[in-house]
C-alpha positions as CSV (number, residue, x, y, z in Angstrom):
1,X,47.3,60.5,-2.5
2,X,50.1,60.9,-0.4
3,X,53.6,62.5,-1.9
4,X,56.9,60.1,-0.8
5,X,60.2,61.7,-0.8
6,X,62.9,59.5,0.6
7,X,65.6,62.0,1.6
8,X,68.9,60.6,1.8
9,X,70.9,62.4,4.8
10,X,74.3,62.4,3.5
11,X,77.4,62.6,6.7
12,X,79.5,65.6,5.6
13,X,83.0,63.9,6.5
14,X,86.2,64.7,4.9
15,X,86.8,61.8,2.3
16,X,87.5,58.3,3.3
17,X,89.3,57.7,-0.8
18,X,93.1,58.7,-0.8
19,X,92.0,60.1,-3.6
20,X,88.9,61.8,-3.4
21,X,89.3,65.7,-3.5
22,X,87.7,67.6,-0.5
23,X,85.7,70.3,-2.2
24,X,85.8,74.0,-0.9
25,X,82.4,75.3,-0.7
26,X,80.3,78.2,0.7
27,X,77.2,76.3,0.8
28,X,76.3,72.8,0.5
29,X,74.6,72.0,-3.0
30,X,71.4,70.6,-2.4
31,X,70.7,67.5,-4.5
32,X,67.7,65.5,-5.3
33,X,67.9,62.0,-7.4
34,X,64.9,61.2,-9.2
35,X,64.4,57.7,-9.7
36,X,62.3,54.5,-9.7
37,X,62.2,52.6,-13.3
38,X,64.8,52.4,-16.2
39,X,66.0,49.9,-18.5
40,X,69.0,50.0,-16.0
41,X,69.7,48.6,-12.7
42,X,68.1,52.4,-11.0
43,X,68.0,50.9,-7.6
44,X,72.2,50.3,-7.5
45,X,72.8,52.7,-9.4
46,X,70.8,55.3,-7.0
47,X,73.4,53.8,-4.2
48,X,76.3,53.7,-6.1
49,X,75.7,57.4,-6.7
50,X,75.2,58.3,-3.2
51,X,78.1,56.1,-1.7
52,X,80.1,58.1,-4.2
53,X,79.2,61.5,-3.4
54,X,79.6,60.3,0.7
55,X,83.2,61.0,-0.3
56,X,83.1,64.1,-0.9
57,X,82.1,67.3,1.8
58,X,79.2,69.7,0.3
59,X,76.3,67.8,-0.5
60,X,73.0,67.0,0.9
61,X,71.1,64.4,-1.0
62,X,67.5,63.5,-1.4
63,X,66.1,61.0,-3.4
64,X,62.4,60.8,-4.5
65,X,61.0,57.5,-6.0
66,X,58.4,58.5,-9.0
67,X,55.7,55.8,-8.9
68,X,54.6,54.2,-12.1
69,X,51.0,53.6,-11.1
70,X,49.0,55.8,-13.5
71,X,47.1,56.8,-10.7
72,X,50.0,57.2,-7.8
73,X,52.3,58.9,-10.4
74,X,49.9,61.6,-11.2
75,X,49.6,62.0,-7.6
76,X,53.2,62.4,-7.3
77,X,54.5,65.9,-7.3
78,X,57.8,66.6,-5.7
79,X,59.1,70.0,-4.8
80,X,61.9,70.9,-7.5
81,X,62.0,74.0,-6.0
82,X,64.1,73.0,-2.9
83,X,67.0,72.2,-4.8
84,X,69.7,73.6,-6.8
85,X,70.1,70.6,-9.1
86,X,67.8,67.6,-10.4
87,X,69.9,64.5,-11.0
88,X,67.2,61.9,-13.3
89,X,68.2,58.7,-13.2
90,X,64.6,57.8,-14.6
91,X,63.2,57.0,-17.8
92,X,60.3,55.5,-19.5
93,X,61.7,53.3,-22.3
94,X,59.9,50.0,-21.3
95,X,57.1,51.1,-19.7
96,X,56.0,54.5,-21.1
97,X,55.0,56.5,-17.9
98,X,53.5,60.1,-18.2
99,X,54.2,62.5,-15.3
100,X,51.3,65.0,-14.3
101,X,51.6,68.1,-16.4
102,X,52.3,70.2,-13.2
103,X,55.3,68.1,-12.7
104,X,56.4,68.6,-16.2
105,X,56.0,72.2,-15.7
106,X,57.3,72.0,-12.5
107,X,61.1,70.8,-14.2
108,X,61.0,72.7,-17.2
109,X,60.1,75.9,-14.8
110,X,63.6,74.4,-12.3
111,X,65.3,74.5,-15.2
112,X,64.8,77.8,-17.3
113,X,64.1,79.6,-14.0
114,X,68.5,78.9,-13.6
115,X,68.8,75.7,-11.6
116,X,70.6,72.3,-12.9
117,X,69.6,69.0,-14.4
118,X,72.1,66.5,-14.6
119,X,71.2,63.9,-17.5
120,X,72.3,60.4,-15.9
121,X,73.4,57.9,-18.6
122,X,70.1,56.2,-19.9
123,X,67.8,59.2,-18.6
124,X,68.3,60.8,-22.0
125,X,66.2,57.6,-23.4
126,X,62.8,58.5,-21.7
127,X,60.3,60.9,-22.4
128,X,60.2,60.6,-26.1
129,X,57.1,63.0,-26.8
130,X,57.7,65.5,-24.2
131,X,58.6,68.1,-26.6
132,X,60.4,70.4,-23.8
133,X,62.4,67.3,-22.4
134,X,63.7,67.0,-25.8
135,X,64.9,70.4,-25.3
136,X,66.3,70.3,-22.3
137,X,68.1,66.8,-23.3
138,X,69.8,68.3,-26.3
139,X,70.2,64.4,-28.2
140,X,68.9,61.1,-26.6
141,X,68.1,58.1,-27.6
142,X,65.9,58.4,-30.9
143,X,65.0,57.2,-33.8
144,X,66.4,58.5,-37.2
145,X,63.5,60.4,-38.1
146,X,63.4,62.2,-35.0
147,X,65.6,65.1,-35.0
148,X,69.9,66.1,-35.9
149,X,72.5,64.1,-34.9
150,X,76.4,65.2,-34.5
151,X,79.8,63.5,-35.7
152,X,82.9,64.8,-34.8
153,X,85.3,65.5,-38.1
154,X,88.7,66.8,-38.5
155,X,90.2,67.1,-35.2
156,X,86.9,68.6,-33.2
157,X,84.5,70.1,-36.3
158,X,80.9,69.6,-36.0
159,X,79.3,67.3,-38.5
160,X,75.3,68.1,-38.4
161,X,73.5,65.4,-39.8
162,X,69.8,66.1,-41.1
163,X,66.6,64.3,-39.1
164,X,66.4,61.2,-41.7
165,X,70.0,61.0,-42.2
166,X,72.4,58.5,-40.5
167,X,70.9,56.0,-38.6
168,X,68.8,54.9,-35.3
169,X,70.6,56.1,-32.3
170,X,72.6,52.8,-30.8
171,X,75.8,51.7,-29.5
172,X,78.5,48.6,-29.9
173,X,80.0,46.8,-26.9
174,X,80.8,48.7,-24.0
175,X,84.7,49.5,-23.9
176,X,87.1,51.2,-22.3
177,X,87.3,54.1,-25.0
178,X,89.4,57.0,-25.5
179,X,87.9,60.0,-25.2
180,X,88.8,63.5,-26.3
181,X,87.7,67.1,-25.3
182,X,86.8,70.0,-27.1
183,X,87.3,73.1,-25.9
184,X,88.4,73.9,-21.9
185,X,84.8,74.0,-20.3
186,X,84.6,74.8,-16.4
187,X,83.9,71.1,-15.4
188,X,87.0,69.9,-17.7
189,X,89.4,73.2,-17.1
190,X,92.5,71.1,-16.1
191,X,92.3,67.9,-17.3
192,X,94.3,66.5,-19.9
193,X,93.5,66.7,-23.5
194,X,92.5,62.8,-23.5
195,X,92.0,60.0,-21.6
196,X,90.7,56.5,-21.0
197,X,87.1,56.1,-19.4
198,X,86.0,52.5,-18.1
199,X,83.2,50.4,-19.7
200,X,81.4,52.8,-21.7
201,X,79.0,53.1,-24.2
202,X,79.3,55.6,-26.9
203,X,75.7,56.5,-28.2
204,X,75.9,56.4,-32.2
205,X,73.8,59.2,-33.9
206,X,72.2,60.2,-30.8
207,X,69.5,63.0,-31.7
208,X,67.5,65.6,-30.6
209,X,66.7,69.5,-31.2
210,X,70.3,70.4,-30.8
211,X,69.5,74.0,-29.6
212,X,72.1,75.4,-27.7
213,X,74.2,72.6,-27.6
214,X,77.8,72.2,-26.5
215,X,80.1,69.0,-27.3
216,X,82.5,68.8,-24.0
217,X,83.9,65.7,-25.3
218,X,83.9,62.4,-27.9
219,X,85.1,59.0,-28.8
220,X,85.3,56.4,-31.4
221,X,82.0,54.5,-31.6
222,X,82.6,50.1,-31.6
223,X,80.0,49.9,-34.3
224,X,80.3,52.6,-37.2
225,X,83.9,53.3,-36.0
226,X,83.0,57.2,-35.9
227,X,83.5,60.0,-33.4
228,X,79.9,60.7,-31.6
229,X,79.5,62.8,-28.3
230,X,80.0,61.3,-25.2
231,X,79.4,64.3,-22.8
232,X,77.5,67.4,-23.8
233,X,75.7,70.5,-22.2
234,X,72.7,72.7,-22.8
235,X,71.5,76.2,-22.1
236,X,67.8,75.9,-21.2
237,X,66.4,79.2,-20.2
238,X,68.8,80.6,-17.5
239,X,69.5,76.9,-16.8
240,X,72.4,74.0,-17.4
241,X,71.3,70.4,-18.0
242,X,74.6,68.2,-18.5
243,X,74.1,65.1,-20.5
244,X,76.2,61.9,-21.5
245,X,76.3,58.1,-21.8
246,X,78.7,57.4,-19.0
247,X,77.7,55.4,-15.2
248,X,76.2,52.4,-17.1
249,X,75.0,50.0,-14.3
250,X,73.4,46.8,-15.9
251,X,71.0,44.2,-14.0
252,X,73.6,41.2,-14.0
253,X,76.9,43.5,-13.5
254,X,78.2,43.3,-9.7
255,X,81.0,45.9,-9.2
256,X,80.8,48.1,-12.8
257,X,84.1,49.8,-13.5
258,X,81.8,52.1,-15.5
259,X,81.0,54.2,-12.2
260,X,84.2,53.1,-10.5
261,X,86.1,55.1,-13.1
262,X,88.5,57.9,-11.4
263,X,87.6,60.2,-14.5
264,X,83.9,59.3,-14.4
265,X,83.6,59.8,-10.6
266,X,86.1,63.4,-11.2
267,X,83.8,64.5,-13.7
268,X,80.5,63.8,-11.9
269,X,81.3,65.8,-8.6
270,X,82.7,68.8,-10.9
271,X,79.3,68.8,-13.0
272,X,77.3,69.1,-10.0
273,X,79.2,72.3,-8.9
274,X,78.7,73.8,-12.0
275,X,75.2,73.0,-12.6
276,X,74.6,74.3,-8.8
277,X,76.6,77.3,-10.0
278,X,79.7,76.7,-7.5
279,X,83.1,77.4,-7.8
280,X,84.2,73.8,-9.7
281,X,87.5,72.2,-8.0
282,X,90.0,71.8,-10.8
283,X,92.5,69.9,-8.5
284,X,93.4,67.0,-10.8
285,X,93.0,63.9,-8.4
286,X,96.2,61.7,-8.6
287,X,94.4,58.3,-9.6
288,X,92.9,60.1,-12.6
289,X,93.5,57.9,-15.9
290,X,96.0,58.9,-18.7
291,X,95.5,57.6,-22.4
292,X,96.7,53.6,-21.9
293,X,94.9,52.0,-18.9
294,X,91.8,52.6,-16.9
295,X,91.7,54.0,-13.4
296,X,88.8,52.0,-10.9
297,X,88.4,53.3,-7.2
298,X,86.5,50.4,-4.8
299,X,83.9,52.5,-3.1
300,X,80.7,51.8,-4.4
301,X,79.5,49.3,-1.8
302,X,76.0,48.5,-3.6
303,X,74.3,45.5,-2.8
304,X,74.7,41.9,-4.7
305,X,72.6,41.5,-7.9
306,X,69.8,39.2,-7.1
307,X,71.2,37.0,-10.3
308,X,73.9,35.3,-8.3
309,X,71.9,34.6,-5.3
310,X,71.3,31.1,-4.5
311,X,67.6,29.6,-6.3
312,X,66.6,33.4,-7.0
313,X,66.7,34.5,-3.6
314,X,68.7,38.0,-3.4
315,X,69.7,39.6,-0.2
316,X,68.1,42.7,1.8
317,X,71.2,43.4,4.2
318,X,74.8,43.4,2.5
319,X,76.3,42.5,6.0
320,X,78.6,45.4,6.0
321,X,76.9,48.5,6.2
322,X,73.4,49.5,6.3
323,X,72.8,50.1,2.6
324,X,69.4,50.1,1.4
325,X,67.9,50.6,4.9
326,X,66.6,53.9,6.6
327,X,64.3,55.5,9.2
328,X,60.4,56.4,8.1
329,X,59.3,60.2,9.2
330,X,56.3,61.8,8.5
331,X,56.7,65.4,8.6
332,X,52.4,66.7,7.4
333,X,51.5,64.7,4.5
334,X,55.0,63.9,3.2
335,X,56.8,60.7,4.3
336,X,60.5,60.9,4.7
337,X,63.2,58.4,3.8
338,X,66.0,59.2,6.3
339,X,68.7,56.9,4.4
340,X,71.9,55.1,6.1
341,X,73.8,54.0,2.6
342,X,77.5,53.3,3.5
343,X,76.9,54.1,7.4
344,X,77.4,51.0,9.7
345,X,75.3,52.5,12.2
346,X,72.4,54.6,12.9
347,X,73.2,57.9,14.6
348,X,72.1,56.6,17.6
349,X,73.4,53.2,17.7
350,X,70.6,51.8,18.1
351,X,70.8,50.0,14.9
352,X,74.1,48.4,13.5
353,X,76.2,46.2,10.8
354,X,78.8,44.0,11.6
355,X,80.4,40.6,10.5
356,X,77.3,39.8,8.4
357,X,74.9,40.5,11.3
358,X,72.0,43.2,11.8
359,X,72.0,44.1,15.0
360,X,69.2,45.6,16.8
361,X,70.1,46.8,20.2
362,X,68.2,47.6,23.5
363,X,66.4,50.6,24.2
364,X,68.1,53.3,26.4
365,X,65.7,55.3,28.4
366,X,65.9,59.0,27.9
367,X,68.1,58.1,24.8
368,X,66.1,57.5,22.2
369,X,61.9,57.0,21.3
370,X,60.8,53.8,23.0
371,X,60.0,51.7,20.2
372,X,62.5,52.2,16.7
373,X,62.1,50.9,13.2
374,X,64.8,50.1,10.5
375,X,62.6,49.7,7.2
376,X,64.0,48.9,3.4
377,X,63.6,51.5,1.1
378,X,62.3,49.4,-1.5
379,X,58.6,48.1,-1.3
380,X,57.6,44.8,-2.2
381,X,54.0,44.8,-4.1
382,X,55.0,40.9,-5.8
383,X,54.0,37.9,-3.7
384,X,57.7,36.5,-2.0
385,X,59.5,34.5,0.2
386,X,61.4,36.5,2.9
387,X,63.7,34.1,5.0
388,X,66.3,35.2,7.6
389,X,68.0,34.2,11.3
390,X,67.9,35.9,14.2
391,X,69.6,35.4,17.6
392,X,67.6,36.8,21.0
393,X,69.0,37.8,23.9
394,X,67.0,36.5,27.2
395,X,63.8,38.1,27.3
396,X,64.2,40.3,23.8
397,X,61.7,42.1,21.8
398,X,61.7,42.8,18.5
399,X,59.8,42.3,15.5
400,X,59.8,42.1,11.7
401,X,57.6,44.1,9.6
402,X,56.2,42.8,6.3
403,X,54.8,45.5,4.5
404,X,54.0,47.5,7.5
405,X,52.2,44.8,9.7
406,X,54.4,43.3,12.4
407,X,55.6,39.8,12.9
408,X,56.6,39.3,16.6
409,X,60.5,38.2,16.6
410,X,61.1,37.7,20.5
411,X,62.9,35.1,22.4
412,X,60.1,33.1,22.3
413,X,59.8,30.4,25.1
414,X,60.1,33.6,27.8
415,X,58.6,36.6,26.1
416,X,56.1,34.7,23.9
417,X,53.5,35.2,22.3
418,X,54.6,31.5,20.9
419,X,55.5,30.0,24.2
420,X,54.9,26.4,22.8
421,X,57.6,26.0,19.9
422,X,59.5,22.9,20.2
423,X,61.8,23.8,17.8
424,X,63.1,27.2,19.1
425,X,67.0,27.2,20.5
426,X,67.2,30.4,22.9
427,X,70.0,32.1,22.8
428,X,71.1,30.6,19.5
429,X,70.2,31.0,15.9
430,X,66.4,30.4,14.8
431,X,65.2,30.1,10.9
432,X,61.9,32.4,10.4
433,X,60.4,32.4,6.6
434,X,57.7,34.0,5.5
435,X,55.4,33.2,2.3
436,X,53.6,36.0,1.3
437,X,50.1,34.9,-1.4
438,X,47.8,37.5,-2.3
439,X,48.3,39.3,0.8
440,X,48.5,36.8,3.1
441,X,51.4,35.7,4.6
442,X,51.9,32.1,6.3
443,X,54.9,32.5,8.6
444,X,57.3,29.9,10.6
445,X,60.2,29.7,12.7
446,X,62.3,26.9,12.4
447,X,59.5,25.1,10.2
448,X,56.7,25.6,13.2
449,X,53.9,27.6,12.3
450,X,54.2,31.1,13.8
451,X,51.1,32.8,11.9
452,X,49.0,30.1,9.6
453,X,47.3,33.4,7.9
454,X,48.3,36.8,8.4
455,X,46.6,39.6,6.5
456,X,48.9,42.0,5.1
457,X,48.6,45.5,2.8
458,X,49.3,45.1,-1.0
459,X,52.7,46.6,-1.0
460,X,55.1,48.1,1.3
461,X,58.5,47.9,2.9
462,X,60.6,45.5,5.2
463,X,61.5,46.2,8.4
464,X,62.6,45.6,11.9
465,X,61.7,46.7,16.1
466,X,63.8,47.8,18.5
467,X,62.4,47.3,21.2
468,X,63.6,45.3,24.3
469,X,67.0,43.5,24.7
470,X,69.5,42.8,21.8
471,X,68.4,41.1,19.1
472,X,70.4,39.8,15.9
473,X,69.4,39.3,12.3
474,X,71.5,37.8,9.3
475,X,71.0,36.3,5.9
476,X,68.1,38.4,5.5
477,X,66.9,37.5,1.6
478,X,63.9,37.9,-0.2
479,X,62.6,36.0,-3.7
480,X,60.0,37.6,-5.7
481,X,57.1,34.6,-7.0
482,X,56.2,35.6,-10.5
């Protein structure tokens, strides 16, 4: 079984954001997000979190997708080792998964060996009966009987409350909720005392081992109307893990204020200095929230939930930007994501976003390989229906890959192979959907039958040619057939 890594090739650019502080840095911090099921909405949230980070100068980001297939995820073994921190926006809480003992082993050893774990948001639900996780964790999501819970009393006391004590762990309504600190911790050493973050959820009786344990900060729950932890860190070994409730990212939320939040998006870069074991950058950014209204910043640019998509359908290309699409390299046995989120173009031009339109443009000789692929980063193992437009220049050749097999897309009538259509409007906007049943995918342009039965594998990505001439794709959307 093959190991996939998508590594995500971040531009190190001073920041676009007004207010984005441009860290100093003697190294970059090397960074790789671990995702690929949650209760949450993992895929946006694994943009949001790059986009975010774009910003900033001193981080080079990789992301690796952990398969749930019993068999592929015990196959799966990424190399920790190449990293200074672990960012897990992963868990298991509908869909127990167990990773391979070597890749448990091969965290825990990350981790107690001196390297960082950041703990994002519903991470801390997973991996109930992994007894080190729980460890590493501090409190997650639990039930009562599982292990100590913390309230804050009397102006910043601890309040240990006994495994069996209390209640489940659970929260209220997300709000925007005062928070306090305790203490002056590195990645809060010049912030105020207290201030408001944005559409939160504060975890009641959250629970756990509670070895080596720090409290960084707490708020009022909605529910018990108590002060619980909302940010927290752990000594693991010669380790840090950082672990809280905050960057919630439902399925049906479209712009979530939750990870726009100044303080939220302050707070993450400063964690991941100090879990890499960088200087942290105390400059107080100017948009940073006092104790009466939220701050939001507008720069997450993740792509529309599918739940407001016309009749299910959600779309692949955001028409902006290149989000969600990369390059495929193989380097030995290990398949590499090279990922363009929040980049317009490719670094070659070859590929490029504006106005709502996917452009594809001709081959330069000497410039580039002779044939280039765009592909999704997500794979699509559900039968669908893909539907899109395109627009060829005279003689162009591309093509569209479903799940790795290509679908000529050329202008037609002079570059075939479907010289016949009667349909087909050169030089102008053509329809092209694609059903896709048990592997088989029937395929038309402009409701004439390109490919009556075209054999395809069980899963894989979308993707496009470069080949000859310009060609131009829009309204590129899938639906998923249950």
């Amino acid at each position: 079984m093959k190991t996939r890594i998508f590594t995500c090739l971040i531009t190190l650019f001073l920041a676009t954001n007004a207010n984005a502080v441009k860290i100093p840095i003697t190294s970059e911090i090397k960074l790789l997000i671990v995702d690929g099921q949650s209760n949450h909405d993992w895929r946006r949230t694994t943009q949001a979190i790059v986009h975010i980070l774009n910003e900033y100068k001193g981080f080079k980001i990789d992301v690796s997708t952990s398969p749930i297939d019993k068999d592929k995820v015990e196959a799966w073994r990424p190399d920790f080792s190449a990293y200074d921190v672990i960012l897990l926006n992963f868990n298991d809480h509908d869909n127990p998964v167990n990773w391979s003992t070597e890749t448990q082993h091969n965290l825990e050893k990350f981790v107690s060996g001196g390297k960082g774990l950041y703990i994002f948001h519903s991470a801390n639900n997973g991996f109930v009966n992994w007894g080190e996780y729980n460890k590493m964790i501090g409190l997650g999501w639990r039930n009562k009987s599982f292990g100590k819970a913390v309230e804050i009393v009397d102006g910043g006391k601890l309040k240990i409350i006994e495994a069996g004590d209390g209640e489940n762990t659970s929260h209220g309504a997300r709000v925007n909720a005062l928070v306090t600190r305790i203490g002056n911790h590195p990645i809060q050493k010049g912030l105020p005392g207290r201030w408001i973050y944005a559409d939160i959820e504060v975890y009641a009786y959250a629970r756990g081992p509670m070895e080596n344990v720090t409290i960084l900060s707490y708020a009022k729950d909605a529910l018990y109307k108590k002060n619980f932890p909302v940010e927290w860190v752990i000594k693991y070994g010669k380790g840090r893990v950082y672990n809280s409730s905050l960057g919630h990212f439902w399925k049906d939320q479209q712009n979530p204020e939750g990870l726009r939040c100044a303080a939220f998006q302050t707070e993450m870069v400063r964690t991941l200095q100090w879990l890499a074991k960088r200087k942290v950058d105390t400059t107080l950014p100017k948009d940073f929230p006092g104790t009466e209204n939220v701050s939001l910043r507008d720069n997450l640019g993740v792509e529309q939930n599918s739940s407001v998509q016309q009749s299910d359908f959600r779309g692949l290309f955001n028409g902006k930007d290149l989000t969600g699409w990369g390059y495929h390299k193989k380097t030995g046995e290990v398949v590499v994501f090279e990922s363009f989120d929040g980049m317009t173009k490719t670094p070659e031009n070859r590929f490029f976003a504006k106005s709502g339109i996917l452009t594809v443009d001709t081959y330069i000789e000497g410039y580039a390989e002779r044939y280039g692929s765009i592909w999704t980063r997500e794979e699509f193992p559900k039968d669908f229906v893909l539907t899109l437009e395109f627009r060829a220049s005279k003689n162009a050749d591309s093509g569209i890959f479903l799940r790795g097999v290509q679908l000529q897309c050329r202008d037609y009538l002079v570059a075939g192979p479907y010289k016949n259509l009667k349909n087909y409007k050169p030089q102008d906007w053509n329809k092209i959907e694609v059903v896709v049943k048990n592997n088989v995918a029937h395929c038309t342009c402009n409701d004439e039958i390109l490919e009556e039965a075209l054999n395809i594998p069980a899963t894989g990505p979308i993707g496009f040619e470069s080949d000859r001439g310009q060609m131009e794709y829009r309204n590129i959307q899938i639906r998923e057939l249950k």
